[in-house]
C-alpha positions in Angstrom: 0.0 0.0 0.0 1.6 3.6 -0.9 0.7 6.4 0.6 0.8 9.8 -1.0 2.9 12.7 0.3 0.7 15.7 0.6 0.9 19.0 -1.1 2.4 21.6 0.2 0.3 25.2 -0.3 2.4 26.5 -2.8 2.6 23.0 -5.1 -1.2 23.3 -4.7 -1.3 27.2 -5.9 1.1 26.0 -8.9 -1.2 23.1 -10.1 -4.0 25.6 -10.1 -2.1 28.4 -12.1 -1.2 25.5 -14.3 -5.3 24.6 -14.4 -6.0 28.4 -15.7 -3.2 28.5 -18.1 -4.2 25.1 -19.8 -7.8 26.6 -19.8 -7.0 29.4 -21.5 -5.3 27.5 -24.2 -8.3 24.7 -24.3 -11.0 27.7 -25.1 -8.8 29.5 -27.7 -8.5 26.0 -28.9 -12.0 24.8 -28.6 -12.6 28.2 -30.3 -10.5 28.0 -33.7 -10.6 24.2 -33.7 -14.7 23.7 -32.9 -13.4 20.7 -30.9 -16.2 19.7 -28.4 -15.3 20.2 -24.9 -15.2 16.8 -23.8 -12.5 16.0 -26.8 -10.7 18.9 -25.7 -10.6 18.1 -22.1 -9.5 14.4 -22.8 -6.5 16.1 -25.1 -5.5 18.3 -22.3 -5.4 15.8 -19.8 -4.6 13.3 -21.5 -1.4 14.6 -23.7 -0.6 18.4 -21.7 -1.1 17.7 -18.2 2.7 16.8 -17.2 3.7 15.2 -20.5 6.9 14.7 -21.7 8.1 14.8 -25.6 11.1 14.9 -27.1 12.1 18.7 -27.0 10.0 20.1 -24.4 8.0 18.9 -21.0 4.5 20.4 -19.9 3.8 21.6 -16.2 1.0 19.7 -14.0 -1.8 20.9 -13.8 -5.2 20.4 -11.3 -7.6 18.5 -13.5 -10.5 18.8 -12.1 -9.8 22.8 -11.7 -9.1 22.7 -15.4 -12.2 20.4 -16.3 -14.7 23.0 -14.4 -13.4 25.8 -16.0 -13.5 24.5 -19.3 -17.0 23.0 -18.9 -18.4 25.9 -16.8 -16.9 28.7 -19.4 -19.3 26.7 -22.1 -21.9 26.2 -20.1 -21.8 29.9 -18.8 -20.3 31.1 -21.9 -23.4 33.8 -22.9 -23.5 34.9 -19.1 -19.9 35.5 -19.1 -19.9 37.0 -22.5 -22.2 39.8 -21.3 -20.5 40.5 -18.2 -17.3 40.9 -20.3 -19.5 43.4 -22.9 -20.5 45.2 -20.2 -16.6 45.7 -18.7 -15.7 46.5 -22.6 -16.1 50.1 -24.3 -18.8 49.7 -26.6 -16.7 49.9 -29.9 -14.6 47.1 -28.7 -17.3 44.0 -28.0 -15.9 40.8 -27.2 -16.0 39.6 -30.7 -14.0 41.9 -31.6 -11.4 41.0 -29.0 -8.0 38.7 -29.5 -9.3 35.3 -29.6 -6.7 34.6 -26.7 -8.3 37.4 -24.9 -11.4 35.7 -25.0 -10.3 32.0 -23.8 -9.0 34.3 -20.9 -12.2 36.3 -19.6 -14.6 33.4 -20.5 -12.3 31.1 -18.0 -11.7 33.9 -15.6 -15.4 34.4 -15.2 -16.6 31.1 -15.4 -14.3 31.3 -12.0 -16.1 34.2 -10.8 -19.6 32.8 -11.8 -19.2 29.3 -10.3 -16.2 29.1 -8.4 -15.5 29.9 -4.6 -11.6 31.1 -5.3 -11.7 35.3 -3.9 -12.2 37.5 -6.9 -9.0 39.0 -6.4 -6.9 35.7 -6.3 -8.4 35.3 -9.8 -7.6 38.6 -11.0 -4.2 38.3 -10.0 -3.8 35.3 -11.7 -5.2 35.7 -14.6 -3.3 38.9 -15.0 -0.3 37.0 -14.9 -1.4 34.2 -17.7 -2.2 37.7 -19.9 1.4 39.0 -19.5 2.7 35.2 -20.3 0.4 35.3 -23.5 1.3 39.2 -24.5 4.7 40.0 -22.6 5.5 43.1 -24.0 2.0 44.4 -24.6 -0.7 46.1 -22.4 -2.9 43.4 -22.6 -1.9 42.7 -19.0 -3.1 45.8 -17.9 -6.6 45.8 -20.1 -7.0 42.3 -18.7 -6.7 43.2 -15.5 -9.5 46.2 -16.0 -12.0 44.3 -17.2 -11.6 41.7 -14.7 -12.0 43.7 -12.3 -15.4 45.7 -13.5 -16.3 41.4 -14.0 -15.9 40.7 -10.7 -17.3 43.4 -8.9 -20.3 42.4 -10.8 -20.3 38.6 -10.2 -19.3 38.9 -6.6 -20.1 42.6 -5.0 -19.7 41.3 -1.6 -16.4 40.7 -2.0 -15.5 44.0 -2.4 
């Protein structure tokens, strides 16, 4: 019988940084691709999630953070879509918006719509998947705008 070594706090944090980023990716993907989300969830777990090829090896992720975002930011996906309008300047709806963009806010508030996480944990983070995707832009900045107006909407008491 083996017994597993827990987590620490901070491997926890990293598998669920690793969750957003890979949900980010999955939506942008799901988006160009028209994969369905459960084939795109089995891909991602199943060939990203702490996989090793020849010239590069992928993080671990949480799966079952990834696999709610994912399915929620579907699921959720015309909710969220209007709460992201709303935090946009009306010449700039989300359609209009960087594909990547997109995959970001539709995660980030299927988080703020369904999940428990404080809004400003997910802010911070993803902030920090935008500067990975854009690091010498402003997106990072614009990201972390609209996020903001999103979450004060979703969760009002937090604030």
């Amino acid at each position: 019988m083996t017994t597993e070594t827990p987590l620490s706090g901070n491997a926890k944090r990293k598998l669920k940084s690793a969750a957003r980023f890979f949900a980010v990716q999955a939506l942008y993907q799901m988006e160009m691709s028209g994969q369905t989300t459960t084939a795109i969830i089995n891909e991602f777990l199943g060939h990203r999630f702490a996989a090793v090829y020849e010239d590069m090896e992928f993080v671990d992720g949480d799966p079952e953070l990834f696999e709610t975002l994912v399915k929620d930011a579907v699921n959720h996906q015309a909710k969220i879509d209007q709460m992201t309008d709303r935090a946009l300047v009306a010449k700039w709806p989300i359609g209009r918006i960087d594909p990547t963009l997109r995959g970001l806010f539709r995660a980030a508030g299927a988080e703020f719509v369904e999940g428990d996480t404080p809004p400003k944990v997910v802010i911070k983070e993803f902030v920090d998947i935008a500067a990975a995707f854009f690091p010498e832009g402003k997106e990072s900045r614009f990201v972390n705008a609209v996020l903001d107006h999103m979450a004060r909407e979703a969760k009002p008491e937090a604030f």
